[in-house]
Structure formats: C-alpha cells, structure tokens
C-alpha positions in Angstrom: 101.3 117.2 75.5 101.6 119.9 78.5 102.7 122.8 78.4 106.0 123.4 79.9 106.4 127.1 81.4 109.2 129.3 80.8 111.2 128.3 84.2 110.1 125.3 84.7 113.5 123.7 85.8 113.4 126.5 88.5 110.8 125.5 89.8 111.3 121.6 89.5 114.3 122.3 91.8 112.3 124.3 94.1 110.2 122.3 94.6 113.1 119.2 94.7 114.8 120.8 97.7 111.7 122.2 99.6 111.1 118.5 99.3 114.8 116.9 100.7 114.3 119.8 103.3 111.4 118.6 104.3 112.9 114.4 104.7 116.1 115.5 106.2 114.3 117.9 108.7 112.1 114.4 109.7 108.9 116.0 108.3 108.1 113.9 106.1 109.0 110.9 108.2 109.5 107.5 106.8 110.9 108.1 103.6 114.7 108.9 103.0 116.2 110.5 100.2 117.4 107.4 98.4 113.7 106.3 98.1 112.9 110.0 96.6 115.2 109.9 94.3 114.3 107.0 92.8 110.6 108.2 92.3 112.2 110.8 90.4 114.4 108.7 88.6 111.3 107.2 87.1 110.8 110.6 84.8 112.5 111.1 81.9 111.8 113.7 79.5 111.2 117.0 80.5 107.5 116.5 80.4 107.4 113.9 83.0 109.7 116.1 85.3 108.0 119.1 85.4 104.7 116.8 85.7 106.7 114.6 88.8 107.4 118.5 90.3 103.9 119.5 89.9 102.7 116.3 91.9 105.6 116.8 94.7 104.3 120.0 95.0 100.2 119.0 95.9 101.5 116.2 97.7 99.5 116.2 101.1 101.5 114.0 103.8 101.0 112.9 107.7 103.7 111.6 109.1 102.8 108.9 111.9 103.4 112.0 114.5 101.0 113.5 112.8 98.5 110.6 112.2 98.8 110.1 116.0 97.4 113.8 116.3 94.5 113.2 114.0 93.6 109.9 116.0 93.9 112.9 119.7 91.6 114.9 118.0 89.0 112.1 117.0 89.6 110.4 120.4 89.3 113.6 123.0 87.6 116.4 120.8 85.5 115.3 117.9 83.6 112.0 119.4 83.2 113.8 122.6 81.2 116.6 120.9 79.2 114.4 118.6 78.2 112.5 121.4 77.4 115.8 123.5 75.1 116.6 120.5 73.7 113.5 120.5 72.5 113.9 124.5 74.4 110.6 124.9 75.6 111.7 128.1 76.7 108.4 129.9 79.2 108.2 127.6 81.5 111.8 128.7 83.5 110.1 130.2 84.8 109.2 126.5 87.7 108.0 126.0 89.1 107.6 129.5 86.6 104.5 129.6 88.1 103.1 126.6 91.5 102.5 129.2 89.9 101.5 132.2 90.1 97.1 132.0 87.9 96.4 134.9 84.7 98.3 133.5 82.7 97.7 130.8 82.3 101.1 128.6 79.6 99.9 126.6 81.6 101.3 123.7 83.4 99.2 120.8 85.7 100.1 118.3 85.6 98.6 114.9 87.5 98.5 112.3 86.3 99.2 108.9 86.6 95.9 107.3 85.0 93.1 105.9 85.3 89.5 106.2 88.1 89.3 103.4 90.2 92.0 104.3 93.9 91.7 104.8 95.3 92.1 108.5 97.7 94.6 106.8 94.4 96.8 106.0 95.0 100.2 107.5 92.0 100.6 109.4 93.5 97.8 111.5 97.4 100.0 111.3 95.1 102.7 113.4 93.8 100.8 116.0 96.7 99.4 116.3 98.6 103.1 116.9 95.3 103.2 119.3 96.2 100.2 121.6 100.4 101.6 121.5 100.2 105.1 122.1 96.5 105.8 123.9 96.4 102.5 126.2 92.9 101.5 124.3 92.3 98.1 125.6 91.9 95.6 123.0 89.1 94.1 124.4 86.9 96.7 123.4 87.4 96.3 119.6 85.1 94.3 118.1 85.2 93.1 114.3 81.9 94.4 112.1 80.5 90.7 112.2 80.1 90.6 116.1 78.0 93.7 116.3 74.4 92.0 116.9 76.4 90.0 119.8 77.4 93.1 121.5 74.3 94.8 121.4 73.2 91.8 123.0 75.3 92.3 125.8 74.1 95.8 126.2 77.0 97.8 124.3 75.4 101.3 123.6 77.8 102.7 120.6 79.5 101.2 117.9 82.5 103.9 116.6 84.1 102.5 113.1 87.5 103.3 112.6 89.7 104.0 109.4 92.3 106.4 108.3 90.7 107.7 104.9 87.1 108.1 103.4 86.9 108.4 100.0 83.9 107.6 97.5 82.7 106.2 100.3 82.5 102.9 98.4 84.6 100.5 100.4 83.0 101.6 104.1 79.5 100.4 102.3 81.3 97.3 101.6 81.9 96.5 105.1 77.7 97.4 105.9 77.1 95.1 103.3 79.6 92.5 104.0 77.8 92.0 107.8 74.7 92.9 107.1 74.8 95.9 109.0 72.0 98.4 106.7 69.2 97.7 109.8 71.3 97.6 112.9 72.5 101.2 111.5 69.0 102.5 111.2 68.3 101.4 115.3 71.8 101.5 117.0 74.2 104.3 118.0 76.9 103.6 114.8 79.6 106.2 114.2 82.1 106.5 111.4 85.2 108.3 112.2 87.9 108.3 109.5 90.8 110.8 110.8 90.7 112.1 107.2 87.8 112.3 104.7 86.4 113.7 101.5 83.2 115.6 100.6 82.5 113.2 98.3 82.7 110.1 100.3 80.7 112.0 103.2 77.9 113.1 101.0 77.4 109.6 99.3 77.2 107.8 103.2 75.0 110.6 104.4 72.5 110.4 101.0 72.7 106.2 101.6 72.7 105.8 105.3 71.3 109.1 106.4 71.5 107.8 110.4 74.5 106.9 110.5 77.2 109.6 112.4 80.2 110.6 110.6 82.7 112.6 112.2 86.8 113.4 110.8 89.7 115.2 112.0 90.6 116.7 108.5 88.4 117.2 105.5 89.8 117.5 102.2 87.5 119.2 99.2 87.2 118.2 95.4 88.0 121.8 94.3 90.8 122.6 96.7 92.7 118.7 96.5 92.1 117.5 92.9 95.3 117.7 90.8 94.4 118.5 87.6 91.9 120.7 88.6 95.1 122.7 90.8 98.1 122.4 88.6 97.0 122.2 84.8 93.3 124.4 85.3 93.4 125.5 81.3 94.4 122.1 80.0 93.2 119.5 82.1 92.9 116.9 79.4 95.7 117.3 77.9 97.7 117.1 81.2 94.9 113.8 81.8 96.4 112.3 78.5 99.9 112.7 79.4 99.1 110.9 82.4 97.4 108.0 80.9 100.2 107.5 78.0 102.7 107.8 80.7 101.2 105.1 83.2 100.8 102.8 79.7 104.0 103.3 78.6 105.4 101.9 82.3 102.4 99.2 82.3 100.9 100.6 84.7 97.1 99.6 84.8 94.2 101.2 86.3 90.7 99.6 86.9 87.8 101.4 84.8 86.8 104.4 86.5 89.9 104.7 88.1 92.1 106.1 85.4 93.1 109.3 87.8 93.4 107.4 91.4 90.3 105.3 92.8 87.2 107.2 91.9 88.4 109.0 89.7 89.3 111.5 93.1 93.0 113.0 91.3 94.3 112.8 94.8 98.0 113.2 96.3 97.7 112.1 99.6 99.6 109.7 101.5 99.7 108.8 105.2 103.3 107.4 106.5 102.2 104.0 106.7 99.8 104.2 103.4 98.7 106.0 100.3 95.0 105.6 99.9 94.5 103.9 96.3 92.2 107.3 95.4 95.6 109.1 95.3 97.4 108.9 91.9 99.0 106.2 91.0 102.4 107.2 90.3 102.6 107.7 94.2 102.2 104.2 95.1 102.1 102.0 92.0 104.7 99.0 92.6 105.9 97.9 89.0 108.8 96.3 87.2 109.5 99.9 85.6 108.3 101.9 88.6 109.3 102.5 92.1 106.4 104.0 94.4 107.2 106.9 96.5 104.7 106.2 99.2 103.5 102.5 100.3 100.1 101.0 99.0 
C-alpha cells in the first residue's frame, strides 16, 4: 500500500482542475474533458485516485503546436549548429535547401524505421508535420534501406528523424534492420529526435560513437522518473501498487517493462502519441481501461 497524505483529496482536485484548465484553455490540445474523465473513472479506491493525481500531476505533454516548435528548433537552430561544428559548410544553407524542388541538397531525411514498421509509426507522423507545415519536399526523404543508393548518387548527409529517444533500443533496430553499423562509421548520419533521454543518448553514443545526435528537449532519469518524484521514501511500495493495479485490470507488460518500456517510469505524451516508455496507465487500450493519451 501507499501512503495517502493528510489532504490528499485537496490536492487530487488541484490537480483535477489545473488539469480541465489546462484542455479547456486548448493547452493540452487534443483531448477533451469527456476523454479525461474517463481516465479517471478508471480509479476506484482512494489509493488509485491519489495515485491517478500524482501521475496527472508529472504528466509532461506537447501539443502538436508545440511539437511543430520542437521540429523549428531541430530544423533552423540545432542541425544548423551541429553542422557548423562539423565544418560541413556546404550545407548552411540548411534547411532552406530542403524546399527548393529544382536542386538537389544532397541531404535526405529518414525516418527511423525498419522494414516492418507500421505507416502509423510516429517517426513517419513527423515528417509528415515536416512536408505540411515547413514545405519539406518529399523527394528528399529516403527510407533507411535506400541509403547505400543515395550515397551513390553523391548525397552528403543522412539526418534520421523521430519524435522520442528512449533506451535507445528501437533506433539500433532500424541500424540493424538495413545494415547500416558501417555506412555509420564512413558517412555523415545524424539522429535527431525532437525529444530524448540521457539514457537512450548515452547507450547510442557508447555503441555507435560516430554517429551525431542532436534533440530539441532532453529529459533526465532523476528529474522525469515517477516513482523516483512522487513516492521518493517508498518507491516500492508505490512500484507494487502499480503492478497489482495494472493485474487486477489485465493489463500486461513485457519483462523489463513492468514501469513503461525500459523500465524508464515515464509520463510523457506527445498529441499524436505516448511513447510506450511512459507508464502504461497513460496509453494502455483494455476492456477495463480507457487510455488517456494514444499509443
């Protein structure tokens, strides 16, 4: 069990209208208040609701206004530097070549994916935003299997795209998955997730120590792990309240994973996605469980 606090229920509905404030004021865009009520719905006891106020209270959210920000900063602050750093200086012109249809750039974008992945996977959702709202032409993506054709051609940077690193796991999926370990070590390859984690960038760097890594937001075990925040003096306890209350829904949980993908203890969600490190009470779709954010 967890420890309930004196005034608990003063702060659950703190914390409950800071929240509606928040969706009626457009903020958090994309969900509405019938949606958050039902997430709350799904708590019963006590327990559970000062737990569910505890999570609505880490939650980090970017609205697609604000996930269209992150992708300016990538686009006309972050890649222009690293590539400043890296004396690549035909390409500061970057990203106004990325619009211009009658020249080459030399430049692709990629989306972090392998050969298997769904269209829906929301590396794809940004480039998409990229093509809408910052005239990228398509014809400069490229998918990660028709790199050595490109560098054929005499294209001079590769720049992966991708809303959220985590472990780091997945992106080494999509090296794997086209054989990309070599054309890394000899090629100009950037990863640029708008939003990323210490972990995940410390595991790529240790793994694949020439590839470039650059973010518009970095989020830090200490500061955006959950238990770690909200239950500091009884972090198992609060961890085995969790677990009885996923298996009492059904909820399951690959090993490993018992606290969000990697074990990360994460409440983030972007409007079009929760990463699957966050905490699956967030995005979990079940017969006795409604998700608050998309997966």
């Amino acid at each position: 069990m967890i420890t309930l606090p004196k005034e608990w229920k003063i702060y659950s509905n703190s914390i409950r209208d800071r929240c509606r404030d928040l969706i009626e004021y457009k903020i958090w865009g994309g969900i509405d208040l019938i949606k958050f009520d039902a997430w709350r719905n799904n708590f019963k006891t006590d327990d559970e609701k000062y737990f569910s106020a505890c999570v609505l209270d880490s939650i980090i959210y970017r609205s697609n206004s604000q996930t269209y920000s992150l992708i300016n900063q990538i686009l006309y602050k972050n890649l222009n530097n690293l590539f400043r750093i890296l004396g690549e200086h035909d390409l500061q012109n970057f990203p106004a070549c990325l619009i211009d249809r009658r020249n080459d750039p030399l430049v692709r974008l990629v989306p972090a994916i392998t050969k298997f992945s769904p269209v829906t996977k929301s590396s794809n959702e940004i480039l998409r935003f990229m093509k809408r709202h910052f005239r990228v032409w398509e014809n400069w993506m490229v998918n990660p299997w028709n790199i050595e054709k490109e560098i054929i051609k005499g294209v001079k940077a590769f720049i992966f795209i991708d809303d959220f690193l985590g472990t780091g796991h997945q992106f080494e999926d999509v090296i794997l998955d086209s054989n990309l370990s070599d054309i890394i070590k000899n090629n100009l390859i950037i990863y640029a997730p708008l939003i990323a984690h210490e972990e995940g960038i410390s595991y790529l760097n240790l793994i694949y120590p020439q590839l470039n890594i650059t973010y518009s937001e970095k989020l830090k075990k200490n500061s955006h792990s959950f238990f770690i925040n909200y239950f500091e003096h009884e972090q198992n306890e609060a961890k085995a309240f969790y677990l009885d209350m996923l298996a009492q829904r059904g909820i399951t949980y690959g090993a490993g994973n018992q606290y969000g993908y990697g074990n990360m203890e994460l409440t983030f969600a972007f409007e079009h996605a929760a990463p699957d490190n966050s905490l699956q009470v967030l995005h979990q779709r079940h017969d006795n469980w409604v998700p608050l954010f998309n997966r």
